[in-house]
One Martini backbone bead per residue (centre of mass of N, CA, C, O) as a GRO file, in nm:
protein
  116
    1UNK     BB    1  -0.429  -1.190   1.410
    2UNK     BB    2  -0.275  -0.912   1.415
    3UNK     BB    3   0.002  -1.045   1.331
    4UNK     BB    4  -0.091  -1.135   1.059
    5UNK     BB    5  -0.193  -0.862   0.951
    6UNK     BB    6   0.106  -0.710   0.989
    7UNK     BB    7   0.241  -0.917   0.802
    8UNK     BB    8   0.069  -0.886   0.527
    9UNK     BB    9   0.132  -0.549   0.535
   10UNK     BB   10   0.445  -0.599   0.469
   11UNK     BB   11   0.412  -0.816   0.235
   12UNK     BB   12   0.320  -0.584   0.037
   13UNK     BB   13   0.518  -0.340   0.087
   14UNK     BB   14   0.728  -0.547  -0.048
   15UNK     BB   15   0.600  -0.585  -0.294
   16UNK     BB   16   0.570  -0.290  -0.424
   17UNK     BB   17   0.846  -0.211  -0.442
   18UNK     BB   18   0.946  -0.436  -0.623
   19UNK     BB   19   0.746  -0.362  -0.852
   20UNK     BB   20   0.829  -0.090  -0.892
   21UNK     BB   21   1.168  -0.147  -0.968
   22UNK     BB   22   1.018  -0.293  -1.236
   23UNK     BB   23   0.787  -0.034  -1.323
   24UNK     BB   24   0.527  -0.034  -1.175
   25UNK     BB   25   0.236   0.115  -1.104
   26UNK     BB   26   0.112   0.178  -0.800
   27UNK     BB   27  -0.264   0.229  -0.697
   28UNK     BB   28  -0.298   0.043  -0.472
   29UNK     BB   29  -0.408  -0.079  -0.165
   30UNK     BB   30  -0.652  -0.260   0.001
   31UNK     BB   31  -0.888  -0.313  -0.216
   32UNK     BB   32  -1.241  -0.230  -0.232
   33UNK     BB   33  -1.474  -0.476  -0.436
   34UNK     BB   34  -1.727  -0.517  -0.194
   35UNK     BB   35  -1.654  -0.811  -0.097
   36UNK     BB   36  -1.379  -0.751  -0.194
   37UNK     BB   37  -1.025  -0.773  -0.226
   38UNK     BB   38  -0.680  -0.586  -0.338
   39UNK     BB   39  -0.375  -0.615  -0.233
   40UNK     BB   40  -0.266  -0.497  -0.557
   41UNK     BB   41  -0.317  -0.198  -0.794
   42UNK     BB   42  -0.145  -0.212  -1.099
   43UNK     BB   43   0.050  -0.052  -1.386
   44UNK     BB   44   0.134  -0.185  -1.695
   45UNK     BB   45   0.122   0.033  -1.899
   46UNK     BB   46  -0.202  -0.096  -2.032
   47UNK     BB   47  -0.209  -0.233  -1.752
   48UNK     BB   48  -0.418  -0.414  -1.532
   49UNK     BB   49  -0.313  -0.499  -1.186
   50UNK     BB   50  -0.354  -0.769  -0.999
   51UNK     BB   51  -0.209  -0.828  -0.675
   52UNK     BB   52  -0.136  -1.132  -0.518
   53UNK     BB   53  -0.039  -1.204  -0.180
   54UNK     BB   54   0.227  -1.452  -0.074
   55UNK     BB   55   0.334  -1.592   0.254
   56UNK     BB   56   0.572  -1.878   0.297
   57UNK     BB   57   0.754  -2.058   0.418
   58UNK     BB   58   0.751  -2.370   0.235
   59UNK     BB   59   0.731  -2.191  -0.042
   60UNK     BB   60   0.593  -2.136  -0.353
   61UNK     BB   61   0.435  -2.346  -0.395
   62UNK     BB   62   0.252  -2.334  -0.136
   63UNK     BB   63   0.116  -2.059  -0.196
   64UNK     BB   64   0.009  -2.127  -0.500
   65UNK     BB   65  -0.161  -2.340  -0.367
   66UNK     BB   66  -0.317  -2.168  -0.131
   67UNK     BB   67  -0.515  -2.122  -0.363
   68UNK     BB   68  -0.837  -2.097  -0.394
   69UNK     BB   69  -1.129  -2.143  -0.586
   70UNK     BB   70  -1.238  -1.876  -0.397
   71UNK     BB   71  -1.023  -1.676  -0.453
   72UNK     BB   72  -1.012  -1.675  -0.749
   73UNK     BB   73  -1.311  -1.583  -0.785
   74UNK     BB   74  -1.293  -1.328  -0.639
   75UNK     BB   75  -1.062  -1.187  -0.813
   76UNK     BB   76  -1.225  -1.223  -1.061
   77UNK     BB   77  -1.488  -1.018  -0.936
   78UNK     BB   78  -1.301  -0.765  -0.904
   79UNK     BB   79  -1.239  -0.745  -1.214
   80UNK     BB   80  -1.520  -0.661  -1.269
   81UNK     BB   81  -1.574  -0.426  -1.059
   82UNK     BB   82  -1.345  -0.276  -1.156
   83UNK     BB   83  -1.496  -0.225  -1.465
   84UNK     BB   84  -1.704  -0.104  -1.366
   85UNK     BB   85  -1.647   0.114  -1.120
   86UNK     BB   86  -1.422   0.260  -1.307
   87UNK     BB   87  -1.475   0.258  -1.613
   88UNK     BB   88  -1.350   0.048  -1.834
   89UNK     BB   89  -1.251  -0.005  -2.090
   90UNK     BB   90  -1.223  -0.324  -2.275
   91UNK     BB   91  -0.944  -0.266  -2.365
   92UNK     BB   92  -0.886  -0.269  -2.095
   93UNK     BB   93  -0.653  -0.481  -1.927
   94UNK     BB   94  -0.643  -0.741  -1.722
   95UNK     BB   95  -0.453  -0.899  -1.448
   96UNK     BB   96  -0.333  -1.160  -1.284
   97UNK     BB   97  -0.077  -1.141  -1.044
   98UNK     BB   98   0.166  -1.329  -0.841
   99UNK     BB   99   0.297  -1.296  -0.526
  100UNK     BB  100   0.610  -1.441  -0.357
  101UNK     BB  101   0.692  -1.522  -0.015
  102UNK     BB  102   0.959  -1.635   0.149
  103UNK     BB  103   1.133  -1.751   0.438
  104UNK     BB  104   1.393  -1.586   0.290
  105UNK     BB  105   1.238  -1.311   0.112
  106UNK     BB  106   1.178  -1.453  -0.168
  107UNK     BB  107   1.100  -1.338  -0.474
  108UNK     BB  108   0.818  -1.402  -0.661
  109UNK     BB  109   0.665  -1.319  -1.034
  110UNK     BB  110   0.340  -1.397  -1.174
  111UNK     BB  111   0.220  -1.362  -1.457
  112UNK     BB  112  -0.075  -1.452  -1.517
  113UNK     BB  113  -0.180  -1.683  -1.280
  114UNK     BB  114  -0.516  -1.684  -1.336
  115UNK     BB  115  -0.546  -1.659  -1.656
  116UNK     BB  116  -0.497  -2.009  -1.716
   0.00000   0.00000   0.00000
């Protein structure tokens, strides 16, 4: 248990950088909003980016599956709550997007990967 959670937080950290380096400002990382977390929480331009970290030794397809329809929902509820809880004015657009690292260490980031 505690390797796997040590290893989530390498690839989080892994994945803040990547992110970072393309433009985005990450602005939490582990955040709880209610009985939910958020594993990184970035600013792109004018839109509030919810970032889910997933790595799978199987490849980017089997991460983005890995994905139950019990955490869409809990995902979909944090952006609800961030939005309530931090005041965002309804204009400010919320994403969820998808980074996925394969056993490679191949970082693939998919732009609103939930909102679909």
């Amino acid at each position: 248990m505690l390797a796997s959670l040590l290893r989530g937080h390498r690839h989080e950290r892994r994945a803040a950088r990547w992110l970072r380096r393309r433009g985005l400002k990450i602005l939490a990382r582990n955040l709880r909003l209610g009985p939910d977390e958020i594993d990184l929480l970035a600013r792109e331009g004018d839109v509030a980016v919810i970032v889910e970290v997933r790595q799978r030794t199987a490849g980017h397809a089997a991460a983005d599956l890995s994905i139950s329809a019990g955490k869409i929902h809990r995902l979909r509820r944090a952006a609800g709550r961030l939005r309530r809880d931090h005041r965002l004015d309804r204009a400010v657009a919320i994403r969820i997007d998808l980074v996925t690292i394969d056993g490679a260490g191949c970082i693939v980031h998919v732009r609103g990967a939930l909102d679909r």
